[in-house]
Every structure is written in structure tokens, then in C-alpha cells.
C-alpha positions in Angstrom: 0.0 0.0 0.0 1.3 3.3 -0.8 -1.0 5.6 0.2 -0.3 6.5 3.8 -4.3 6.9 4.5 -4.5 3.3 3.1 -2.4 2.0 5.7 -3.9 4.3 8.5 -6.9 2.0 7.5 -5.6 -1.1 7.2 -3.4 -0.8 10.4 -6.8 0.6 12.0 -8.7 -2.6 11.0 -6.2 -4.7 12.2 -6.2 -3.5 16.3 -9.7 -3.7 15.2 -9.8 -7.8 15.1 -8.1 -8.2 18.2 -9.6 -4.7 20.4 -12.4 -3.5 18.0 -15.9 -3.2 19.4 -19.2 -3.4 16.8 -21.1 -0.7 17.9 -24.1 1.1 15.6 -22.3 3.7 14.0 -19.0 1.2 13.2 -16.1 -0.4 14.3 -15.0 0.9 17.5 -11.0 0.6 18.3 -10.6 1.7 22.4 -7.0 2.4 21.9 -5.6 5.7 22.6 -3.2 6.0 19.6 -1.3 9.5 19.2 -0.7 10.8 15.6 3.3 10.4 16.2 2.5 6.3 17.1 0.3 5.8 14.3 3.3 7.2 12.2 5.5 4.5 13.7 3.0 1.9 13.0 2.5 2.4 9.3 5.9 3.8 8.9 5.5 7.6 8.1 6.3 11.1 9.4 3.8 12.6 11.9 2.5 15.6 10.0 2.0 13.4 7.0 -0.4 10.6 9.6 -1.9 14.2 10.6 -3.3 15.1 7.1 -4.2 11.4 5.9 -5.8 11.0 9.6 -7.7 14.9 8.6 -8.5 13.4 5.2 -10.1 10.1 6.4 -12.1 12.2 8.9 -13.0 14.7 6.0 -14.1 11.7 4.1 -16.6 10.4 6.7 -14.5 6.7 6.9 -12.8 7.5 9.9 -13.8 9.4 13.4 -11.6 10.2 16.5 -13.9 9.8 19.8 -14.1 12.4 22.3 -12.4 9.7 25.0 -9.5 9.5 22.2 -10.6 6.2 21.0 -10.8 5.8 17.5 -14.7 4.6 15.1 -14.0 3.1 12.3 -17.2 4.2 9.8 -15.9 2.8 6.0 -15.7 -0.4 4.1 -12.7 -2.6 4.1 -11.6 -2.3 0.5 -9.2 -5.2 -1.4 -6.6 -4.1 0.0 -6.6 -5.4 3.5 -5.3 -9.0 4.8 -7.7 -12.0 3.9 -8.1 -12.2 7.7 -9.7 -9.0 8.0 -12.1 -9.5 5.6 -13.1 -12.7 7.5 -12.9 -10.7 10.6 -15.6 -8.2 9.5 -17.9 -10.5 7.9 -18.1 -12.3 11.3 -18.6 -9.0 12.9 -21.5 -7.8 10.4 -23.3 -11.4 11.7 -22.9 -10.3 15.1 -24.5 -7.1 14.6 -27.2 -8.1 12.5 
């Protein structure tokens, strides 16, 4: 993936699987992550995880919570690991 908003997501969806929480609005992630940690985790520079984090916000597929914790609100596209696409078709029969 070379889009650093891309791998916000994908690194996003994967805390999901093993701290996410299926709440109405998305996928809740109760991790307090810091723009400069998320920029070590998908391995770019802090101002640039600050715009694709803006951007994804901008975009409606990603909301920071007021307790810090993150909502995941868009699709899983292609790009992210067969087990996450497993991982959020179980979730979607939990929820429905």
C-alpha cells in the first residue's frame, strides 16, 4: 500500500480484530493512539499521519472519539489482509 491513508486504514482494522468493538455507527477501536505512534505503526512522518488522519475524517470513513478512541465508519476495500475480511464478515453477523 502506498497511500499513507490506506495504511492508516488497514493498520486501524487490524487493532480492530483483536480490540475493536461493533457498535451502531462502526467499528470501535478503544486504543488511545497519538498521531506520532500511528506514524511509527505504518511507517511515516507525523504531520503526514496528521493530514491522511484529517482526510479520512474529511471523508466520513474515519472518526476520532471524544475519550480518544478511535470509530471506524468505512468499508474494508481489497486491499486489507484475507483475515480482516473474514474478521468483519463475522462481525456484520454479530450485529445483524
Amino acid at each position: 500500500m502506498n497511500s499513507v491513508d490506506r495504511r492508516l486504514l488497514a493498520q486501524l482494522w487490524h487493532l480492530a480484530e483483536e480490540w475493536g468493538r461493533v457498535t451502531s455507527e462502526g467499528i470501535a477501536v478503544p486504543l488511545t493512539l497519538s498521531h506520532r505512534l500511528l506514524a511509527q505503526l505504518v511507517g511515516a512522518r507525523r504531520p503526514t499521519v496528521s493530514t491522511a488522519l484529517a482526510k479520512l475524517s474529511t471523508d466520513g470513513k474515519l472518526v476520532r472519539r471524544g475519550d480518544d478512541s478511535w470509530l471506524i465508519i468505512d468499508e474494508p476495500d481489497g486491499t486489507l489482509a484475507p483475515v480482516s475480511a473474514r474478521t468483519i464478515l463475522h462481525l456484520r453477523r454479530l450485529l445483524a
